[in-house]
ROBAPA-331779 format. One record per residue (C-alpha): x, y, z; residue in one letter. Coordinates in Angstrom, 1 decimal, m for minus. Example, Ala and Ser with C-alpha at 12.3 -4.5 7.8 and 13.67 -1.06 7.14 Angstrom:
BEGIN
TORRO     c1     c2     c3 residu
TORRO   12.3   m4.5    7.8      a
TORRO   13.7   m1.1    7.1      s
This chain:
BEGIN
TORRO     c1     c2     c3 residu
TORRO    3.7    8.1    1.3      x
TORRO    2.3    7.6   m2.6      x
TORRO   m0.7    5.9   m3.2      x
TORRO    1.5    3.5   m4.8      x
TORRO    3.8    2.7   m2.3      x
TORRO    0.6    2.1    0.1      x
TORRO   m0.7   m0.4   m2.2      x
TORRO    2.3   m2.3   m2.3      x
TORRO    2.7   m2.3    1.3      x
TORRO   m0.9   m3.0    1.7      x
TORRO   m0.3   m5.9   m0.8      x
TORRO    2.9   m7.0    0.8      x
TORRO    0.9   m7.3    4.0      x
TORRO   m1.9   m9.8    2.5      x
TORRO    0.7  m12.2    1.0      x
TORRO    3.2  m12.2    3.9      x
TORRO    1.3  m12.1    7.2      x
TORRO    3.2  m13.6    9.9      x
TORRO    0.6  m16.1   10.9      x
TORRO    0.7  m17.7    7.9      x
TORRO    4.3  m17.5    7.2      x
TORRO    4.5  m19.7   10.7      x
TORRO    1.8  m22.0    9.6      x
TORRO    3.7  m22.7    6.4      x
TORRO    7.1  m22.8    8.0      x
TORRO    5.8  m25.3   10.5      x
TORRO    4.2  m27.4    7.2      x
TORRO    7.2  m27.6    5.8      x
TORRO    9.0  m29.0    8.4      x
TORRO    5.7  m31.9    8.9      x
TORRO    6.8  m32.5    5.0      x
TORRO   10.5  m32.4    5.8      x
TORRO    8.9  m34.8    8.6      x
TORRO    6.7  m37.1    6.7      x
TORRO    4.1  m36.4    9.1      x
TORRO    1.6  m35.0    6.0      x
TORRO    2.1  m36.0    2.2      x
TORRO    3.7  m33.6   m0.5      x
TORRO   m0.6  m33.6   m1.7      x
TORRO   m1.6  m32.3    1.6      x
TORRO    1.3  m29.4    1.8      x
TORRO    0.3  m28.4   m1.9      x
TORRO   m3.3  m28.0   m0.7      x
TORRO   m2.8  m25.8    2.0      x
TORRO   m0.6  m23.8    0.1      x
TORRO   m2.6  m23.5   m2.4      x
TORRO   m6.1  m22.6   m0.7      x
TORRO   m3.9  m20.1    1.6      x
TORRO   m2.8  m18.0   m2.3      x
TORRO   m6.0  m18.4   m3.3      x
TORRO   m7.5  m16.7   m0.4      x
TORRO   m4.9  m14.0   m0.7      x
TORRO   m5.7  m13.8   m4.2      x
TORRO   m9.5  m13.0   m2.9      x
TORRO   m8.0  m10.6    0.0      x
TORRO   m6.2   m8.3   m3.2      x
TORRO   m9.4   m8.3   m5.4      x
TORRO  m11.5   m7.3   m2.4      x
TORRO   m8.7   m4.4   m2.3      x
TORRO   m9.0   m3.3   m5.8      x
TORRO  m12.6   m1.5   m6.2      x
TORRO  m11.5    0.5   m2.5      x
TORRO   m8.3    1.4   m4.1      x
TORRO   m9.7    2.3   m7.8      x
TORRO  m12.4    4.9   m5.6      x
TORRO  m10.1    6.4   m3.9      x
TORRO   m7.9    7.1   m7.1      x
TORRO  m11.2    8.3   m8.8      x
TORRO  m11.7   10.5   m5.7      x
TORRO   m8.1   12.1   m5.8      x
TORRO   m8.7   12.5   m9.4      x
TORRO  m11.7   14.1   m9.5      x
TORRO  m10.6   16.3   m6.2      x
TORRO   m7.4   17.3   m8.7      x
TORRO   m9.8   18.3  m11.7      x
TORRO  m12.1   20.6   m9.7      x
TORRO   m9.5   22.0   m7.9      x
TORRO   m7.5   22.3  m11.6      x
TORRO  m11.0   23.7  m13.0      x
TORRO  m11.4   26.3  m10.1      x
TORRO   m7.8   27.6  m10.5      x
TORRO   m8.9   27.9  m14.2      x
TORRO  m11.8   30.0  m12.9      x
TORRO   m9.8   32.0  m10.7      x
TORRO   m6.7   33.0  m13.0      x
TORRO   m9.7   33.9  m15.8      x
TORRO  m10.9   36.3  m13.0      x
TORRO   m8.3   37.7  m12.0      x
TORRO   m6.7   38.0  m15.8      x
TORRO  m10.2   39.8  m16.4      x
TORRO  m10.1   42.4  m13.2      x
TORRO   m6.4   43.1  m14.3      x
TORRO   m6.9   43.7  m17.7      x
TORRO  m10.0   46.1  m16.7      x
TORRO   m7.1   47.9  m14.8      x
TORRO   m5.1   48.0  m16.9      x
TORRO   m7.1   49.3  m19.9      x
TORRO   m8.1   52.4  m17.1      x
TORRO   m4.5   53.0  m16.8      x
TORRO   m4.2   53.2  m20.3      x
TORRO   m6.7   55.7  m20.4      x
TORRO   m5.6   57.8  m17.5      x
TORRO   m1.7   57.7  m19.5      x
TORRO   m3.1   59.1  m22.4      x
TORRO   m5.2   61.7  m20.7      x
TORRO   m2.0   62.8  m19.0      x
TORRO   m0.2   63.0  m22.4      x
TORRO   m2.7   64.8  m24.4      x
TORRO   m2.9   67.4  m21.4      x
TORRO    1.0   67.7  m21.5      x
TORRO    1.0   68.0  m25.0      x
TORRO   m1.4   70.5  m24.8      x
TORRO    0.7   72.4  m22.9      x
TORRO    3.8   72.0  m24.4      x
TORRO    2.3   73.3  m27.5      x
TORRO    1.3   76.3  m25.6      x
């Protein structure tokens, strides 16, 4: 799962818990009732999206931490690749340049008895 798609879901879980979704559903019906005012259903409605406005700000800093995290675990593992290839470029380039010397050895020493 993307970090994105566990936010939403995380997200989707603060604004539509089933408790609540009850509590309003049974409002509604008290409004559809009578038995509380339009001023007291708008209330509760409101202090319930306010406190999941609260819930998805607490979840904010946790989530921008662990993106930092992931980022930073991306750049030193991009950094140590870096590292690595520049090694390994280095040891094969050392090879090759003792390869280059051994072929020309070998020529030389053919040459040398070609001409002879």
């Amino acid at each position: 799962m993307t970090e994105n798609n566990m936010l939403l879901d995380t997200i989707e879980d603060i604004l539509f818990k089933e408790k609540h979704l009850d509590k309003l559903k049974e409002l509604i019906n008290r409004l559809y009732d009578h038995s509380i005012t339009p001023k007291e259903f708008k209330t509760y409605f409101l202090k319930q999206k306010a406190k999941n406005l609260q819930e998805i700000f607490e979840l904010f800093p946790y989530y921008a931490k662990q993106i930092k995290i992931n980022n930073s675990l991306h750049q030193y593992t991009r950094d140590s690749l870096s590292s690595e290839l520049r090694n390994e470029l280095q040891e094969k380039d050392k090879f090759l340049e003792q390869v280059g010397i051994r072929v020309n050895y070998l020529v030389n020493k053919l040459n040398k008895k070609l001409q002879s």
